[in-house]
Biotite code that builds the C-alpha atoms (Angstrom):
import biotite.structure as struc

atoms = struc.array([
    struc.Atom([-1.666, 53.931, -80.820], chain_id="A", res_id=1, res_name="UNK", atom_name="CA", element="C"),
    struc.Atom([-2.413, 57.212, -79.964], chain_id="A", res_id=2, res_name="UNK", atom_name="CA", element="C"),
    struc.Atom([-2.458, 60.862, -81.555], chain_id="A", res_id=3, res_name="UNK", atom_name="CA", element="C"),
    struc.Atom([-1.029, 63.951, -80.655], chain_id="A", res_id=4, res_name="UNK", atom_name="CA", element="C"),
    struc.Atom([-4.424, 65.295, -79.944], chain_id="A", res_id=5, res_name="UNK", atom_name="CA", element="C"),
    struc.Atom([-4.366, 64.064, -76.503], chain_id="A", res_id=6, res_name="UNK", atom_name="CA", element="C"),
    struc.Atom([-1.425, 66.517, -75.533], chain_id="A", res_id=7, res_name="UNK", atom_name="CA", element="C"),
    struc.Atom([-1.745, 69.794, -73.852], chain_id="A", res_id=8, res_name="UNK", atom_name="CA", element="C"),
    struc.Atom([-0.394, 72.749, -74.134], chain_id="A", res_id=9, res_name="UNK", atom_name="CA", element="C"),
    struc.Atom([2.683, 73.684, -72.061], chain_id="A", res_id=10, res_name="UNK", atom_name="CA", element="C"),
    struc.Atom([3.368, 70.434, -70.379], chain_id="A", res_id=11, res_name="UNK", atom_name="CA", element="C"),
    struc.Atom([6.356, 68.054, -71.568], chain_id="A", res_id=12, res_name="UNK", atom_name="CA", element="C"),
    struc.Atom([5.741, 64.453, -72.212], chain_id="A", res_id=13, res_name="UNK", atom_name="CA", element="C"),
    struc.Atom([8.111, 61.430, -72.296], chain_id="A", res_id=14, res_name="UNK", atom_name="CA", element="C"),
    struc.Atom([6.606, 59.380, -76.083], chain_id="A", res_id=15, res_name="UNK", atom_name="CA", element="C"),
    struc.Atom([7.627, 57.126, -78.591], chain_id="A", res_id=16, res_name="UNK", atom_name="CA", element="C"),
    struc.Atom([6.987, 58.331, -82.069], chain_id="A", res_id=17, res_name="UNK", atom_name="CA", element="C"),
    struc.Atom([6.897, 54.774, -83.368], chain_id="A", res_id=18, res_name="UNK", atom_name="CA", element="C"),
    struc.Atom([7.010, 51.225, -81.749], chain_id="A", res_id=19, res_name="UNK", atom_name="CA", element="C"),
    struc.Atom([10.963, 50.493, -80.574], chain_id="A", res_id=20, res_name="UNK", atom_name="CA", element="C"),
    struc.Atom([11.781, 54.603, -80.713], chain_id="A", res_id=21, res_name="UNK", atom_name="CA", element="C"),
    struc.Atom([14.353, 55.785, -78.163], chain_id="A", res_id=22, res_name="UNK", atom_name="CA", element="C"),
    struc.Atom([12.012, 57.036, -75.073], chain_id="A", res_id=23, res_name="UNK", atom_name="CA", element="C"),
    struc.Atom([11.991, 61.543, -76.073], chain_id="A", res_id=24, res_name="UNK", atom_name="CA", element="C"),
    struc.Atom([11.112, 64.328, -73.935], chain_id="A", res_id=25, res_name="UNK", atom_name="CA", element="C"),
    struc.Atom([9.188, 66.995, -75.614], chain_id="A", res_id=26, res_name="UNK", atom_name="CA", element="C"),
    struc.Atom([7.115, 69.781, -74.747], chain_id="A", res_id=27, res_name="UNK", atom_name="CA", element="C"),
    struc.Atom([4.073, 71.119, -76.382], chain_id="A", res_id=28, res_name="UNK", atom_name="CA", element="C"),
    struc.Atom([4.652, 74.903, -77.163], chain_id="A", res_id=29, res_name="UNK", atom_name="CA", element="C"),
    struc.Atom([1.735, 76.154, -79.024], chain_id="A", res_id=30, res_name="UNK", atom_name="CA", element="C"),
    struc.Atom([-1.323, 74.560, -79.967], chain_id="A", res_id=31, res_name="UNK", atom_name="CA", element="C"),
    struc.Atom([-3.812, 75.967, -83.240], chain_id="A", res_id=32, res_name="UNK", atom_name="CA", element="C"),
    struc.Atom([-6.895, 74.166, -84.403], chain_id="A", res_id=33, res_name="UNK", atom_name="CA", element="C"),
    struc.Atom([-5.214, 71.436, -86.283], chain_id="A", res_id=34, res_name="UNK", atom_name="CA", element="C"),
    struc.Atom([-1.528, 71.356, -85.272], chain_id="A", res_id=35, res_name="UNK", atom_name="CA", element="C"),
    struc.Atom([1.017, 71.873, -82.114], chain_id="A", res_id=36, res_name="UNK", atom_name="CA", element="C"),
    struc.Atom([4.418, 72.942, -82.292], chain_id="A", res_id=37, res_name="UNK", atom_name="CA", element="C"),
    struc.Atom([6.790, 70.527, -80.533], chain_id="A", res_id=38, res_name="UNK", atom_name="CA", element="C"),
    struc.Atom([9.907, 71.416, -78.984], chain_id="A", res_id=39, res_name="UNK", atom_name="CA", element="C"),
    struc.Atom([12.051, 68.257, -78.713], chain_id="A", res_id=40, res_name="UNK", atom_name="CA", element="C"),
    struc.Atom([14.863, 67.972, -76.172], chain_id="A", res_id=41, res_name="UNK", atom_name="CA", element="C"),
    struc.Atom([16.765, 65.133, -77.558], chain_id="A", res_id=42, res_name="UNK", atom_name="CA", element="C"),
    struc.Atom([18.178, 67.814, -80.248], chain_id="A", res_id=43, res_name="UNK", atom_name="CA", element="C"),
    struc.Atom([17.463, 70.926, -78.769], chain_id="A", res_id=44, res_name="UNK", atom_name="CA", element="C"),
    struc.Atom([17.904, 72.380, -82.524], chain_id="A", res_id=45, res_name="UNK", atom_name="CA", element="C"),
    struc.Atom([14.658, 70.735, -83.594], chain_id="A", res_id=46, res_name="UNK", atom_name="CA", element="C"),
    struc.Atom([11.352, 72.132, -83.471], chain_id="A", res_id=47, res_name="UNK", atom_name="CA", element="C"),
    struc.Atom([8.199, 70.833, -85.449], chain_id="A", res_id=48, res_name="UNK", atom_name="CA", element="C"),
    struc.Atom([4.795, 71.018, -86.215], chain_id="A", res_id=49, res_name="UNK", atom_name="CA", element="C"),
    struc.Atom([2.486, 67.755, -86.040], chain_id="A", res_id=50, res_name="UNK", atom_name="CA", element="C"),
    struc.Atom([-0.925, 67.237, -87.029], chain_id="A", res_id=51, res_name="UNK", atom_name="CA", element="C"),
    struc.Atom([-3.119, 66.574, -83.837], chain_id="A", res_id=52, res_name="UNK", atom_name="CA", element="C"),
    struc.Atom([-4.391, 63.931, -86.225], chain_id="A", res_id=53, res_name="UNK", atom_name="CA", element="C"),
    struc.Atom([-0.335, 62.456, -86.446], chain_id="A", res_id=54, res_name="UNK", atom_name="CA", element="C"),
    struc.Atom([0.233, 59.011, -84.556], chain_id="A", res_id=55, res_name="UNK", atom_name="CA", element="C"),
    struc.Atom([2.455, 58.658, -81.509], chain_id="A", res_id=56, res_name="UNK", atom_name="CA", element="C"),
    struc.Atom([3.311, 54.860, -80.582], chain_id="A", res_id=57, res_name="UNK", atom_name="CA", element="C"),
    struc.Atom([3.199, 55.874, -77.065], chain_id="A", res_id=58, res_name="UNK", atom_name="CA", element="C"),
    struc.Atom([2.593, 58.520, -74.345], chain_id="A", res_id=59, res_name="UNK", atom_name="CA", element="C"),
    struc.Atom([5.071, 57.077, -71.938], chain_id="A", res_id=60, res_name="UNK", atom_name="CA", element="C"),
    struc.Atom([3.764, 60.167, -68.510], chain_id="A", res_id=61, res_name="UNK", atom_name="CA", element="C"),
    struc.Atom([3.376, 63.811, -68.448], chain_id="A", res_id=62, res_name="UNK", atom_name="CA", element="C"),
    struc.Atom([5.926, 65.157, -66.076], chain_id="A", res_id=63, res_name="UNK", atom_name="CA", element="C"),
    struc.Atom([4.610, 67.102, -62.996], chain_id="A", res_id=64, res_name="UNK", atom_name="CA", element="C"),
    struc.Atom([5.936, 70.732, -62.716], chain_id="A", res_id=65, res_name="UNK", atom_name="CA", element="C"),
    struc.Atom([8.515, 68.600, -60.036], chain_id="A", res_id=66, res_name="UNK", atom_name="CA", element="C"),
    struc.Atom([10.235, 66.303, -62.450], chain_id="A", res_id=67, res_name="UNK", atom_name="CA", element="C"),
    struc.Atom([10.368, 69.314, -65.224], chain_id="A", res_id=68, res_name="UNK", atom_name="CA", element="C"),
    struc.Atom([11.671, 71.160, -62.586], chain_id="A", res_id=69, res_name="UNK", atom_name="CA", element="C"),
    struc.Atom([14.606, 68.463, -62.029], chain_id="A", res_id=70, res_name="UNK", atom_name="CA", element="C"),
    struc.Atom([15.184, 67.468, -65.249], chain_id="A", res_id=71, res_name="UNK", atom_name="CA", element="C"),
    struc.Atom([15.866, 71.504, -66.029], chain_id="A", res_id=72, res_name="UNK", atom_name="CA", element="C"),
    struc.Atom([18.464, 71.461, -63.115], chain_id="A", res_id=73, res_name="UNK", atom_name="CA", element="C"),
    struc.Atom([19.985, 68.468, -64.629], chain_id="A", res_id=74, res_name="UNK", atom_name="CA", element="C"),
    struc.Atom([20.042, 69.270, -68.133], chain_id="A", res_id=75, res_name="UNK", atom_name="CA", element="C"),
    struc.Atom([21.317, 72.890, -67.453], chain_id="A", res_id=76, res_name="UNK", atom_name="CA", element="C"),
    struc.Atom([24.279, 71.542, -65.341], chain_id="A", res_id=77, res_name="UNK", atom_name="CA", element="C"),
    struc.Atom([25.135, 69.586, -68.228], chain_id="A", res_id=78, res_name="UNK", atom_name="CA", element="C"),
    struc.Atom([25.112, 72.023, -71.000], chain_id="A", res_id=79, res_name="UNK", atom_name="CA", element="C"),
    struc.Atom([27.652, 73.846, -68.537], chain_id="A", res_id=80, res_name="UNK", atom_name="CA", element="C"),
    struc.Atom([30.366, 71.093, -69.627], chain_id="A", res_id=81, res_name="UNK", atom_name="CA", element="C"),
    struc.Atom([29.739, 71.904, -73.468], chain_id="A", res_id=82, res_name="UNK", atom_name="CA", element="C"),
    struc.Atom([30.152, 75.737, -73.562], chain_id="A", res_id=83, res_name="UNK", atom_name="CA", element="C"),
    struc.Atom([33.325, 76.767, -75.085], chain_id="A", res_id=84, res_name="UNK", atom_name="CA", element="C"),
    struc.Atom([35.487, 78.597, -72.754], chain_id="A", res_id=85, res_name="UNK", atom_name="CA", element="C"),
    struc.Atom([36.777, 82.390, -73.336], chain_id="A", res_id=86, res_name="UNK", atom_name="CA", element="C"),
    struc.Atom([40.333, 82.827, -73.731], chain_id="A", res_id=87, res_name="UNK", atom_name="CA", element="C"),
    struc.Atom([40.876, 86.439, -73.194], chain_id="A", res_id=88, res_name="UNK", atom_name="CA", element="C"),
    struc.Atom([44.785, 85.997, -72.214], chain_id="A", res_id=89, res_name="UNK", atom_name="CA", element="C"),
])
């Protein structure tokens, strides 16, 4: 088990909240003394703040600047199929 202590910063991790959890990307947006707010990407809507102290079941990898890089490209391309179109006929 680990905590969310052990998370930095600016850099997105692939984790488990809890054992058998769907494998989530989220990134680490600002950190105080006791808490970081998380951005998560598998609802781009939510946005939290966690205890460092709060359990994760598992830090799966930090992504290298590469992979965000990729995923970004990816997941832009397919927000680009969800946008409504304008109909200005």
């Amino acid at each position: 088990m680990y905590t969310y202590d052990l998370l930095e910063k600016g850099c997105h991790y692939l984790v488990r909240d809890k054992e058998g959890d769907p494998i989530t990307l989220i990134k680490v947006a600002v950190e105080t003394d006791h808490c970081l707010f998380i951005q998560r990407f598998d609802d781009p809507t939510l946005t939290e703040w966690k205890l460092k102290k709060d359990n994760l079941a598992d830090i799966i990898e930090c992504l290298t600047d590469e992979a965000v890089k990729e995923w970004e490209e990816h997941y832009n391309t397919e927000d680009a199929y969800y946008e409504e179109e304008d109909d200005d006929d």
